[in-house]
Structures are given as structure tokens and as C-alpha cells.
C-alpha positions as CSV (number, residue, x, y, z in Angstrom):
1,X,-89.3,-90.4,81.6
2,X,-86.4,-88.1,81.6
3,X,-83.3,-88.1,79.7
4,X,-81.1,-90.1,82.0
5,X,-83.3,-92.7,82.8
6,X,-84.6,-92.8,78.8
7,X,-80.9,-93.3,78.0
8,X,-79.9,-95.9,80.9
9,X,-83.3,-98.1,79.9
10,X,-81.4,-98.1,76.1
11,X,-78.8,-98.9,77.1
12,X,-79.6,-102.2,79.5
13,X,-81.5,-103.0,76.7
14,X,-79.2,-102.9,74.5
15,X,-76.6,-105.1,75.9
16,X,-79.3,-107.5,77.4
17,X,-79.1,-108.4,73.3
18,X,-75.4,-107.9,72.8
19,X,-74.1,-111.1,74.0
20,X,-72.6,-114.0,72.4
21,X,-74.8,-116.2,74.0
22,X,-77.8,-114.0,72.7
23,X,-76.7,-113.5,69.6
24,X,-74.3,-117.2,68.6
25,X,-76.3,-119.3,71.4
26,X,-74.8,-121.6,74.0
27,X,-71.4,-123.5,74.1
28,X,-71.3,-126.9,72.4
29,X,-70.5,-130.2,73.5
30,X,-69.8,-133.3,71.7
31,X,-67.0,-136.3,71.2
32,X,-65.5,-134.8,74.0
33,X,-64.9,-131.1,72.8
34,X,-66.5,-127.9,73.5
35,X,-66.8,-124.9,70.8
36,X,-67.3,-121.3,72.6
37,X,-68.1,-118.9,69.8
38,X,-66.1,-115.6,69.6
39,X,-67.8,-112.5,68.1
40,X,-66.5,-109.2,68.3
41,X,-69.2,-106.9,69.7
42,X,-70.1,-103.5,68.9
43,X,-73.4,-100.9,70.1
44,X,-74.4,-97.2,70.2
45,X,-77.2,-95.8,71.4
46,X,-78.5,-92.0,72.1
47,X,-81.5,-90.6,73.0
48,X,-82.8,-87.0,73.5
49,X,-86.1,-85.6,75.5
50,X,-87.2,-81.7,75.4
51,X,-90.0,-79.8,77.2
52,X,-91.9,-76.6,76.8
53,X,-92.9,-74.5,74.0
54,X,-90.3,-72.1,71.7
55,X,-90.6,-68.4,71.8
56,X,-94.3,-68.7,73.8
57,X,-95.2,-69.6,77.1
58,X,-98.4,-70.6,76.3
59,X,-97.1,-73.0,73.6
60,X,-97.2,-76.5,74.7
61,X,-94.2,-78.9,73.8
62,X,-92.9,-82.3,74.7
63,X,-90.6,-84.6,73.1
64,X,-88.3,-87.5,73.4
65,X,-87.0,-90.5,71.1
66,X,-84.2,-92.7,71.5
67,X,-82.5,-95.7,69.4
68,X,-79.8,-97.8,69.5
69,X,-78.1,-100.7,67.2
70,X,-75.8,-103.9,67.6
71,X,-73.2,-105.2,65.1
72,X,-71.9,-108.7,65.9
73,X,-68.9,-110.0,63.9
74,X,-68.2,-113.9,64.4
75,X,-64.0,-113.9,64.8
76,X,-64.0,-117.7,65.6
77,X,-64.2,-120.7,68.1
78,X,-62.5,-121.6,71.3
79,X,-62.0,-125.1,71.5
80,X,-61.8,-127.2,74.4
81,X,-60.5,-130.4,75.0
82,X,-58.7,-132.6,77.5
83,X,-55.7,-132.2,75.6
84,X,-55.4,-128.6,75.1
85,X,-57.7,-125.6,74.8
86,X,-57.0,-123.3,71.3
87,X,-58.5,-120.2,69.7
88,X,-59.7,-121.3,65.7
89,X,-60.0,-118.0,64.2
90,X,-62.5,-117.5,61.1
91,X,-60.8,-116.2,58.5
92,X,-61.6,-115.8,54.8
93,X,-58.8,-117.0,52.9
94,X,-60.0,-115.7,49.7
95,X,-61.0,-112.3,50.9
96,X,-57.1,-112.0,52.3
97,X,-55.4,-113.0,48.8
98,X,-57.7,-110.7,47.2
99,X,-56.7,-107.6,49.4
100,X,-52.9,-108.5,49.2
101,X,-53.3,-109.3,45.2
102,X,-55.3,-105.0,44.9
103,X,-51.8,-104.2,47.5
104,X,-49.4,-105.4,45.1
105,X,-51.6,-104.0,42.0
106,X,-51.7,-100.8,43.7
107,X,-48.0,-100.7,44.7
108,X,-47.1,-101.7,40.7
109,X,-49.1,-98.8,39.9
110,X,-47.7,-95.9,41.7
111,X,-44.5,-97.1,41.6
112,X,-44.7,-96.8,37.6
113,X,-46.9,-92.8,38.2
114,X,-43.5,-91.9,40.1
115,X,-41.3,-93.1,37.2
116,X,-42.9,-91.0,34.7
């Protein structure tokens, strides 16, 4: 298999997987709502192939590998409804104080380096 086709089987493999149906299953129904999960989807693959020997021509070589990898990151629901259709982001509310709380300790601290 050369190169090119190596590369293009990766990569339809790859995002066969990368879905959010594959990865957060279907949409779901019930009292009259239906949740769509949201995930933010990421993938890279390479691959490489070689042929012949180095430095003799009666050396035999071959060679070839590939890989490839997915990182799914759930960002929230759509909700639907036959009132109204919204986006219900997932958030971590603790996570967000705790980043703003290490901002403001930061800020306190350089402000007092620069007033040495």
C-alpha cells in the first residue's frame, strides 16, 4: 500500500470514529424534549512508507507505519422543544472561580514585585 492510499485509509478511519453520534450516541427523546450532545472534535493522523535498501543495491528494505488519535470534548446539549430550541453549555463552575481566584492572586502579586 503506498503512502497516499496508507494515509487516506487513516484518515476515513479516523473520522468514521470521530462523530458525536460515535462517540456521545444518538439524540434523546422524552416528555416532549430532545437533547443533541455537543462535543468539540479534534484528530491527527500521519503515516510514512519507504522502499529499498541504504547505501547498497543489493540491500533489501521496506517500511511503512501509520497512527492516528481522537480527542472528544463534551461542550453541552442542544435542547429542543415546542417552545423554543437552546444551546445548555457544560460548564464547570468551580474550575472557572478557581482560574479567576489564581488571576486575581497572580495580578496581587506582580503588582506588589513592581512596587518594590
Amino acid at each position: 500500500m503506498g503512502s497516499q492510499a496508507l494515509l487516506q485509509s487513516l484518515k476515513e478511519s479516523i473520522l468514521s470514529q470521530a462523530s458525536v453520534k460515535a462517540i456521545y450516541g444518538e439524540p434523546i427523546s422524552a416528555n416532549g424534549k430532545t437533547i443533541i450532545p455537543v462535543a468539540k472534535i479534534a484528530y491527527g493522523y500521519g503515516a510514512g512508507a519507504g522502499t529499498g535498501g541504504v547505501g547498497s543495491s543489493s540491500a533489501r528494505g521496506e517500511g511503512g507505519g501509520g497512527g492516528g488519535g481522537v480527542r472528544a470534548v463534551p461542550v453541552g446539549v442542544i435542547e429542543v422543544s415546542s417552545e423554543r430550541t437552546r444551546f445548555v453549555p457544560i460548564s464547570d463552575r468551580k474550575k472557572q472561580f478557581a482560574v479567576l481566584l489564581a488571576g486575581i492572586g497572580l495580578g496581587m502579586w506582580l503588582d506588589r514585585r513592581r512596587r518594590r
